[in-house]
C-alpha positions as a Markdown table, in Angstrom:
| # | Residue | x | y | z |
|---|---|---|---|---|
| 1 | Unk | 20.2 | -13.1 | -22.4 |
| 2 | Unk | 17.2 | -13.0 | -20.2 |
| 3 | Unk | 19.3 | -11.7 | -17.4 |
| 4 | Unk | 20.2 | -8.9 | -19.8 |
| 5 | Unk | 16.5 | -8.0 | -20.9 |
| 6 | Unk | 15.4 | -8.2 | -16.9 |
| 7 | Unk | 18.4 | -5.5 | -16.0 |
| 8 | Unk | 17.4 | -3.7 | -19.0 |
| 9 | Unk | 13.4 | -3.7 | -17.9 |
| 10 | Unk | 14.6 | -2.7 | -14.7 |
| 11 | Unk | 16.4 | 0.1 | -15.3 |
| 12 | Unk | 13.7 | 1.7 | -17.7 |
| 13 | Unk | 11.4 | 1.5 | -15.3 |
| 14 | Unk | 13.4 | 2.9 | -12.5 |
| 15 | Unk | 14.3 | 5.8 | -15.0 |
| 16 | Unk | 10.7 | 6.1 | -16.1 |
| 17 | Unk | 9.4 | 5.9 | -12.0 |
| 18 | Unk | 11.4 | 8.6 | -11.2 |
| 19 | Unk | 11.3 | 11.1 | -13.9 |
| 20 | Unk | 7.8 | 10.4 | -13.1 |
| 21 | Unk | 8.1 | 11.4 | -9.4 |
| 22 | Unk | 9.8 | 14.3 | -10.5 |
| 23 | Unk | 7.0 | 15.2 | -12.9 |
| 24 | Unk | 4.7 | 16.4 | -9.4 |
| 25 | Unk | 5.3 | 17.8 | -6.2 |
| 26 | Unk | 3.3 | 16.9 | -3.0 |
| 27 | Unk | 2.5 | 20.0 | -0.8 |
| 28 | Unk | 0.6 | 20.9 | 2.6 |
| 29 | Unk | -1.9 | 23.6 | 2.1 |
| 30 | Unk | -3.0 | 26.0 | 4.7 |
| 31 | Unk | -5.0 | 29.4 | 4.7 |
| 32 | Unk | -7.4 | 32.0 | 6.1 |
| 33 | Unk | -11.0 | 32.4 | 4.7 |
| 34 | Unk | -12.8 | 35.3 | 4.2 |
| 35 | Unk | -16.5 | 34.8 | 3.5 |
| 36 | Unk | -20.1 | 35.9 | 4.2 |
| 37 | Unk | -24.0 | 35.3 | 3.3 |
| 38 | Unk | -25.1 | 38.1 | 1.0 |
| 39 | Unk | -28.5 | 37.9 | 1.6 |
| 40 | Unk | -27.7 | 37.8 | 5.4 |
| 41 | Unk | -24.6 | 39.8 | 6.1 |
| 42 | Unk | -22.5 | 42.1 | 4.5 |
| 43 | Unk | -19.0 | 41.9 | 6.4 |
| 44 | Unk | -16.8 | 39.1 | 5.8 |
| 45 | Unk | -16.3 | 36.2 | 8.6 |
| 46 | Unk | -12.8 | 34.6 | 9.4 |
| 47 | Unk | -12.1 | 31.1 | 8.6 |
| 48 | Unk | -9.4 | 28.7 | 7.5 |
| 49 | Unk | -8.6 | 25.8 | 5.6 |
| 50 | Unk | -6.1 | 23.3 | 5.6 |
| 51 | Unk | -4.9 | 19.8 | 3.9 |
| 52 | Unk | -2.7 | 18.4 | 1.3 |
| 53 | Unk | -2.4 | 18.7 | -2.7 |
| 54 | Unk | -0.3 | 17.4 | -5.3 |
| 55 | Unk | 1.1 | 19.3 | -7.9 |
| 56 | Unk | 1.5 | 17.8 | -11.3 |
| 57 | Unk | 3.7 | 20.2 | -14.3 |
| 58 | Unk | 2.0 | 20.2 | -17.4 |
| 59 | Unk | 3.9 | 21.8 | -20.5 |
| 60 | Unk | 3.3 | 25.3 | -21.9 |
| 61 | Unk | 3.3 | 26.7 | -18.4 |
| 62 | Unk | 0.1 | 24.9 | -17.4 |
| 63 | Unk | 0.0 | 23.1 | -13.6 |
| 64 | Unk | -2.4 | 21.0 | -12.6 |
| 65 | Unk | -3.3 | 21.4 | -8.3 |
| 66 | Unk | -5.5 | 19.1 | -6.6 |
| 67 | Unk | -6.1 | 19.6 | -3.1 |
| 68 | Unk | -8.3 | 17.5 | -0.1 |
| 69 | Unk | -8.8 | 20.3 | 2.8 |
| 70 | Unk | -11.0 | 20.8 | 5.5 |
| 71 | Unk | -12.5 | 23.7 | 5.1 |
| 72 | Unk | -14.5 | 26.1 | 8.0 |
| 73 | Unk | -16.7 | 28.8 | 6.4 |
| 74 | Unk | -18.7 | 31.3 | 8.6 |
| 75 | Unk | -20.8 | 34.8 | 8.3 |
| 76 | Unk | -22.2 | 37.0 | 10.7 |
| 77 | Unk | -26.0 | 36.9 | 11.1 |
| 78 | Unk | -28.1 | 40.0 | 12.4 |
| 79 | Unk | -31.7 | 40.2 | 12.4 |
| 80 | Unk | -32.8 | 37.4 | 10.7 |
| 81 | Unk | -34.0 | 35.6 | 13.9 |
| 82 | Unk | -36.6 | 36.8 | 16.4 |
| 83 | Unk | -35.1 | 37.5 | 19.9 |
| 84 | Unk | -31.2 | 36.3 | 18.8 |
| 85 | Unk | -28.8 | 39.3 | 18.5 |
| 86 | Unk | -25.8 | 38.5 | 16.5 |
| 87 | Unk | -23.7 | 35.7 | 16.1 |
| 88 | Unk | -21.3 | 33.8 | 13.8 |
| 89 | Unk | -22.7 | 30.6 | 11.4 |
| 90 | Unk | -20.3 | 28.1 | 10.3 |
| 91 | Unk | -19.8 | 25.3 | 8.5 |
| 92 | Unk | -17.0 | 23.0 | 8.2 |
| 93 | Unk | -16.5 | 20.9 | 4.6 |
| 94 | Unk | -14.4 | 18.6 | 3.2 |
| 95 | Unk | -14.0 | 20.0 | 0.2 |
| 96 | Unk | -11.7 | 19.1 | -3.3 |
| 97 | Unk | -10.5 | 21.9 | -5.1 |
| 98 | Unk | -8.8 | 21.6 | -8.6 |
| 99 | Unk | -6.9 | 24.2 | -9.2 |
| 100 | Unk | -5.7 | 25.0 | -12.9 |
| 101 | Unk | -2.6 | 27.4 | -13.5 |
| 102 | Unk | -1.0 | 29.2 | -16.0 |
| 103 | Unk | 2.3 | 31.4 | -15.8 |
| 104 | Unk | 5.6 | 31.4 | -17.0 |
| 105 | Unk | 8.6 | 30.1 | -15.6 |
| 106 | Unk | 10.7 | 32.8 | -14.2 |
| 107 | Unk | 13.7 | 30.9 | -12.9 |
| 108 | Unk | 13.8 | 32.6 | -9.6 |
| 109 | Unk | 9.8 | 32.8 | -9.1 |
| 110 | Unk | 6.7 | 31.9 | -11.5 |
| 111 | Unk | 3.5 | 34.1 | -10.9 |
| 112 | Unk | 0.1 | 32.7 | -12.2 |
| 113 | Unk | -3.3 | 32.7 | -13.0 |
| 114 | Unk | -5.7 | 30.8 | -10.9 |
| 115 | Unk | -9.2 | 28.5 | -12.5 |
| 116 | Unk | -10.3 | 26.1 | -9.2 |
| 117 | Unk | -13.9 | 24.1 | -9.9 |
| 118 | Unk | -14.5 | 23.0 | -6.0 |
| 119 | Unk | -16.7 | 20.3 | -4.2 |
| 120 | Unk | -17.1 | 19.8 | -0.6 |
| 121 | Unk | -19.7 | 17.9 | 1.6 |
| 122 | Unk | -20.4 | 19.9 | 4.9 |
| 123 | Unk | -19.4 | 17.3 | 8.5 |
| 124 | Unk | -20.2 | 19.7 | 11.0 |
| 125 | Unk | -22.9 | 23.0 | 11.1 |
| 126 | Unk | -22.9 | 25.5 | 14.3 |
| 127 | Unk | -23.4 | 28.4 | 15.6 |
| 128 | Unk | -21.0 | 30.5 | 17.8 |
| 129 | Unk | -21.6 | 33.6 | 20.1 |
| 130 | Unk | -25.2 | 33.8 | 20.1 |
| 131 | Unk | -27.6 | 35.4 | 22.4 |
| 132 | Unk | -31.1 | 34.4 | 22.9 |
| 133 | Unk | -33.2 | 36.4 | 25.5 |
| 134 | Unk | -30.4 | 37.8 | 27.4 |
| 135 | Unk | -29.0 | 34.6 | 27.4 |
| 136 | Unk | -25.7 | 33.6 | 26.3 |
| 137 | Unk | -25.1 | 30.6 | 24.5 |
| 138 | Unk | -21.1 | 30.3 | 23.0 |
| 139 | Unk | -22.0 | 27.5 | 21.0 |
| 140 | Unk | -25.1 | 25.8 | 19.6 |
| 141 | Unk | -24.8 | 22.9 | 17.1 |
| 142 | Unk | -27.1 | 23.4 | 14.7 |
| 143 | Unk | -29.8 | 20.5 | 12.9 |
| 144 | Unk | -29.4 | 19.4 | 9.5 |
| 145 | Unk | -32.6 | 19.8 | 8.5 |
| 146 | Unk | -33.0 | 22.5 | 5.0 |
| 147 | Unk | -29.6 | 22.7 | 5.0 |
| 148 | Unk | -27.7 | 21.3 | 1.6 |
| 149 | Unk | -24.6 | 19.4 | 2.6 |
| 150 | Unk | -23.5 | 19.1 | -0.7 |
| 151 | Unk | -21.4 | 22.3 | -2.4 |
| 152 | Unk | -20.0 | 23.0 | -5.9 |
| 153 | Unk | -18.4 | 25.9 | -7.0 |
| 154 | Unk | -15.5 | 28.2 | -8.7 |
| 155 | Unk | -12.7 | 30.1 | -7.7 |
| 156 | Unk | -10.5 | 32.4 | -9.6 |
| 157 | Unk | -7.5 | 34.3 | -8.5 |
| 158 | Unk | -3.8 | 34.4 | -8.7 |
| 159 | Unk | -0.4 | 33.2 | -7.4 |
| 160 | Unk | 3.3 | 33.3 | -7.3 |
| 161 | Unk | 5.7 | 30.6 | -6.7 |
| 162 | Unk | 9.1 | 31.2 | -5.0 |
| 163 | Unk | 10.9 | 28.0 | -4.2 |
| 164 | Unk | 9.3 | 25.4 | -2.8 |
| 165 | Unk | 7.0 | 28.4 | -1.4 |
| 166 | Unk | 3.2 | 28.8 | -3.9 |
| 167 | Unk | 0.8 | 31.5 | -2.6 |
| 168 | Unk | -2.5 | 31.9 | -3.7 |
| 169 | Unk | -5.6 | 34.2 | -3.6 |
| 170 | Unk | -9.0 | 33.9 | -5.1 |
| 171 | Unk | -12.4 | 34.8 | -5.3 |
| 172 | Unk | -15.1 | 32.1 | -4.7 |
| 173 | Unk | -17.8 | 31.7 | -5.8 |
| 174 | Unk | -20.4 | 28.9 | -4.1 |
| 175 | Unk | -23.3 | 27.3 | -7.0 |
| 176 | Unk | -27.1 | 26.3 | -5.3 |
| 177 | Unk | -28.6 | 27.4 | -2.4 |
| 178 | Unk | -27.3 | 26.6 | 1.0 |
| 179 | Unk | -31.0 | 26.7 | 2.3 |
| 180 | Unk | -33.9 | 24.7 | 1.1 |
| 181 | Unk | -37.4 | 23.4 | 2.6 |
| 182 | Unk | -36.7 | 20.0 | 2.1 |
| 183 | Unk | -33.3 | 19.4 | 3.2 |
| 184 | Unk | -32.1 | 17.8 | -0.2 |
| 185 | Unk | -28.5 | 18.2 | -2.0 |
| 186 | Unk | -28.7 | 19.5 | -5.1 |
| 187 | Unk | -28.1 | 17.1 | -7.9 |
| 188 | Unk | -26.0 | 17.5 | -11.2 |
| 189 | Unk | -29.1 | 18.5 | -13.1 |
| 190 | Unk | -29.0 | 21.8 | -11.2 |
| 191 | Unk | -25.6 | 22.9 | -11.0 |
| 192 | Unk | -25.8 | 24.7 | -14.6 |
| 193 | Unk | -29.4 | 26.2 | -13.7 |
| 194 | Unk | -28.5 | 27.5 | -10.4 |
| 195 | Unk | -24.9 | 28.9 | -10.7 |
| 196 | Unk | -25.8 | 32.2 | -12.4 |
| 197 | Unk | -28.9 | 32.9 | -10.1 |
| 198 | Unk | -25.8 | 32.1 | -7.2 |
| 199 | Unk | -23.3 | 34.7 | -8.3 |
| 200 | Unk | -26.0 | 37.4 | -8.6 |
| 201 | Unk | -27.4 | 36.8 | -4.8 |
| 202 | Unk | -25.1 | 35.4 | -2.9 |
| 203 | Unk | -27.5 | 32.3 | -1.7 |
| 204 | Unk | -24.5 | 30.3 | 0.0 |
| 205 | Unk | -21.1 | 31.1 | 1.2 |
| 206 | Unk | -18.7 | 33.1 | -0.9 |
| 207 | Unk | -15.4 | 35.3 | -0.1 |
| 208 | Unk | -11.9 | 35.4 | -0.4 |
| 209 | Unk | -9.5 | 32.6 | 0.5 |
| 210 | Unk | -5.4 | 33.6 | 0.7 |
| 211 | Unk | -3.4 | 30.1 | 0.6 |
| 212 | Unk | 0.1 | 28.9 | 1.3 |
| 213 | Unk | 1.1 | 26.2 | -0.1 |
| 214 | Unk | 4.4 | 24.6 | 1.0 |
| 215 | Unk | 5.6 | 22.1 | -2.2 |
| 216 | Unk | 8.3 | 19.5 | -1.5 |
């Protein structure tokens, strides 16, 4: 009898292991960026982004997508420094979107709508292409000092699904100040009091980001 309950244990949780496998779908992530400084350049600087994310089906349509990239941002700068012509600021992050998506399922595709809250922590801060007194320099790494490592922020966009296949756009938006005298990350206190001012003036990286996503 104790043999049968042990089969019996087994079994249900070899069903209920794999159904909940099935329930999700790892995935590699990979993607261009397309961001700038408002307050210090109006074009948009390339970038890209890759990692991995796990994709768990919720009812009603809804998926939950959390993702671990690296992610380089960059924008052009012009003018704001005496006697350095223009040249290309970046910042690489490890960053932790969540994306949350809604759309039906089409059978042969399923398009979406796109919420992603975001996190990152910046691990490296340079400066590519500049030109200092007639001097060229093609890469200067760049001090740590007034620069907020931490970043928190929202995206929303759009998708569509094909297969295994998930591509996405949005629009981010980056919350706090990516400059400040004292060098400090922001803490949670000041995430709600600075992401309007943030949307309005653009004090940190913000853009466009096109993903592919490939789900297996």
């Amino acid at each position: 009898m104790k043999r049968l309950i042990t089969v019996i244990a087994l079994c249900v949780m070899t069903f209920w292991g794999s159904y909940t496998l099935k329930a999700g779908d790892f995935g590699v992530v990979a993607g261009a960026s397309f961001t700038n400084i408002r307050e210090v350049s109006k074009d948009m600087a390339t970038g890209f982004h890759a990692g991995l994310a796990y994709k768990f089906n919720l009812p009603l349509g809804f998926a939950l997508q959390p993702s671990v990239l690296y992610h380089m941002k960059s924008s052009l700068v012009e003018g704001a420094i005496a006697d350095i012509t223009t040249f290309d600021y970046k910042m690489g992050y490890v960053e932790v979107p969540v994306s949350l998506q809604w759309g039906p399922d089409l059978l042969l595709f399923r398009p979406f709508l796109d919420v992603t809250p975001f996190v990152g922590y910046a691990l490296n801060n340079e400066a590519s292409g500049v030109k200092i007194q007639g001097e060229f320099m093609e890469k200067v790494q760049n001090k740590w000092e007034g620069v907020n490592r931490l970043e928190y922020g929202l995206g929303l966009g759009g998708g569509i699904e094909v297969w295994k296949l998930q591509l996405v756009c949005r629009y981010n938006w980056n919350f706090g100040d990516l400059f400040n005298a004292e060098g400090q990350t922001a803490g949670w206190n000041e995430i709600w009091n600075t992401a309007t001012d943030s949307v309005k003036t653009g004090k940190n990286f913000g853009g466009v980001t096109l993903s592919l996503a490939f789900l297996f």
